[in-house]
C-alpha positions as CSV (number, residue, x, y, z in Angstrom):
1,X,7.5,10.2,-6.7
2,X,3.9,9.5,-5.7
3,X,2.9,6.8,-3.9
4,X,-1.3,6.1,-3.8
5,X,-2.1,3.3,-1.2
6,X,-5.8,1.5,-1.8
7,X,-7.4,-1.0,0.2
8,X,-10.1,-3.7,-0.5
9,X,-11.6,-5.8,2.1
10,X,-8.7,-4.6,4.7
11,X,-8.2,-1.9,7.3
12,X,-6.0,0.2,6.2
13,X,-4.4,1.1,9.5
14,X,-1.8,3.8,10.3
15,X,0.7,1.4,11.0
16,X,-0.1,-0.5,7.9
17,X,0.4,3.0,5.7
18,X,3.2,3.2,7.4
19,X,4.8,0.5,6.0
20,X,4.0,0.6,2.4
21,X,5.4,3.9,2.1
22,X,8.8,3.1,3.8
23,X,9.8,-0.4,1.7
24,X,8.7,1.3,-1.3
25,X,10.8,4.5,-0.6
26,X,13.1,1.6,0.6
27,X,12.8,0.1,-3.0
28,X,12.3,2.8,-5.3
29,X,14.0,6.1,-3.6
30,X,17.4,5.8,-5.9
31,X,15.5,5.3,-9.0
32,X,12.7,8.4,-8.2
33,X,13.7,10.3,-11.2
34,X,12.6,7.9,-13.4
35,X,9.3,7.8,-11.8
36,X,6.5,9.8,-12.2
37,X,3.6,7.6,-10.1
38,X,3.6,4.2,-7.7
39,X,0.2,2.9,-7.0
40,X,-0.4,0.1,-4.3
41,X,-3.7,-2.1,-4.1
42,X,-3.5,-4.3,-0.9
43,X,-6.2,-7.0,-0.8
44,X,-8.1,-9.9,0.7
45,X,-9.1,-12.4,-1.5
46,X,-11.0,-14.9,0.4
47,X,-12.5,-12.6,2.9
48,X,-13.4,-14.4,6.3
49,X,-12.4,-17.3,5.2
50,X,-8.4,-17.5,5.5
51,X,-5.3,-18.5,3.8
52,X,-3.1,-17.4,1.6
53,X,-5.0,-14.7,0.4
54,X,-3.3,-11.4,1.2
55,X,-2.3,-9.5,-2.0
56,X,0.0,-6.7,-2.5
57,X,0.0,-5.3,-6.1
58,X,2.4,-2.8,-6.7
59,X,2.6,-0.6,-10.4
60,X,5.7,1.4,-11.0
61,X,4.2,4.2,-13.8
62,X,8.0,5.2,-15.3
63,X,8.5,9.5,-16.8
64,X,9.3,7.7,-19.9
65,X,8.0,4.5,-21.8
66,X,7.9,1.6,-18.7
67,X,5.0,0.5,-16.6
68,X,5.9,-2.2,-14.2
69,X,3.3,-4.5,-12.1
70,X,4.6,-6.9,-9.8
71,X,1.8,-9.2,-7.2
72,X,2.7,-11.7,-4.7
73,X,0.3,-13.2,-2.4
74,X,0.9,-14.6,1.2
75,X,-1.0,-15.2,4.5
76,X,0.6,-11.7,5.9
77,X,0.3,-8.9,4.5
78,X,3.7,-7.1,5.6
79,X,5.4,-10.1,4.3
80,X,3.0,-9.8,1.1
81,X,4.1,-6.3,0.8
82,X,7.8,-6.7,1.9
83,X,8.2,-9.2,-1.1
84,X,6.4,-7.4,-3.7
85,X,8.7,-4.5,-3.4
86,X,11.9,-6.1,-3.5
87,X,10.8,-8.3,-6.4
88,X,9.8,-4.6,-8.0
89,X,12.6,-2.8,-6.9
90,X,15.0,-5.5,-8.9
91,X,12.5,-5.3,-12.1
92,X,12.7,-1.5,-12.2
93,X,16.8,-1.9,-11.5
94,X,17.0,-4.7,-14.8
95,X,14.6,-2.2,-16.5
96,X,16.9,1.0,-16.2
97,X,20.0,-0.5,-17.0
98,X,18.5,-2.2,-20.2
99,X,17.1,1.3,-21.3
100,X,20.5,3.3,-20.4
101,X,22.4,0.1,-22.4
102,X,20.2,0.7,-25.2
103,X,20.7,4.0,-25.2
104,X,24.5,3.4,-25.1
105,X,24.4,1.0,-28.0
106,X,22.6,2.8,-30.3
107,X,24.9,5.9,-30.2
108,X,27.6,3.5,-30.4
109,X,26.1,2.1,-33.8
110,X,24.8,5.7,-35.3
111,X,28.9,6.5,-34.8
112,X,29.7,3.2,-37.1
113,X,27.5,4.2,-39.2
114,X,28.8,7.0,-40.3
C-alpha cells in the first residue's frame, strides 16, 4: 500500500507526515491487499484568514473496481485528518464486505441455476 501525502497552503511538517501515515496504516493496514494506492491532499482553505477551514481529503484507489474519497473539514488539522480516516476506514470495511457478499451470492445463484 502507497500512501502519497500533498500539501496546499500548509507546512507539511515532519510531525505532521508523521501522523497521516500512522491513522491511515491505523485505518487501512487490515484491508492493504485490496489496495493498490492512498493519496492524501491536506489543505487550507481560507488562508490567513481562519476557521474552519482545514481539509483532509483522503482517496482509497482499490486492486480491483472501488475508488473511495472521503473529506471532512475542521479548525485542526489532526482532528481533520483523524476523522477523515476513520470515516474511510468504515467506507472501505462496508465496501469489502458488499463485494465479498456479492461474490457469495452470485455463486450461490449460478448453483440454482443449474
Amino acid at each position: 500500500m502507497q500512501i502519497v501525502i500533498q500539501a496546499r497552503g500548509i507546512d507539511l511538517t515532519a510531525d505532521l507526515r508523521e501522523h497521516v501515515d500512522r491513522r491511515l496504516r491505523f485505518a487501512f493496514d487490515w484491508a492493504s491487499y485490496a489496495i493498490a494506492n492512498v493519496s492524501v491532499v491536506l489543505s487550507d482553505i481560507n488562508g490567513p484568514r481562519g476557521g474552519n477551514d482545514k481539509r483532509c481529503r483522503i482517496r482509497v484507489i482499490g486492486n480491483e473496481t472501488f475508488d473511495l474519497v472521503v473529506e471532512d473539514t475542521q479548525a485542526d488539522l489532526h482532528v481533520a485528518v483523524d476523522r477523515a480516516a476513520d470515516r474511510a476506514g468504515r467506507t472501505l470495511a462496508r465496501r469489502l464486505a458488499r463485494q465479498r457478499q456479492y461474490r457469495h451470492d452470485s455463486g450461490a445463484l449460478a448453483s440454482l441455476s443449474r
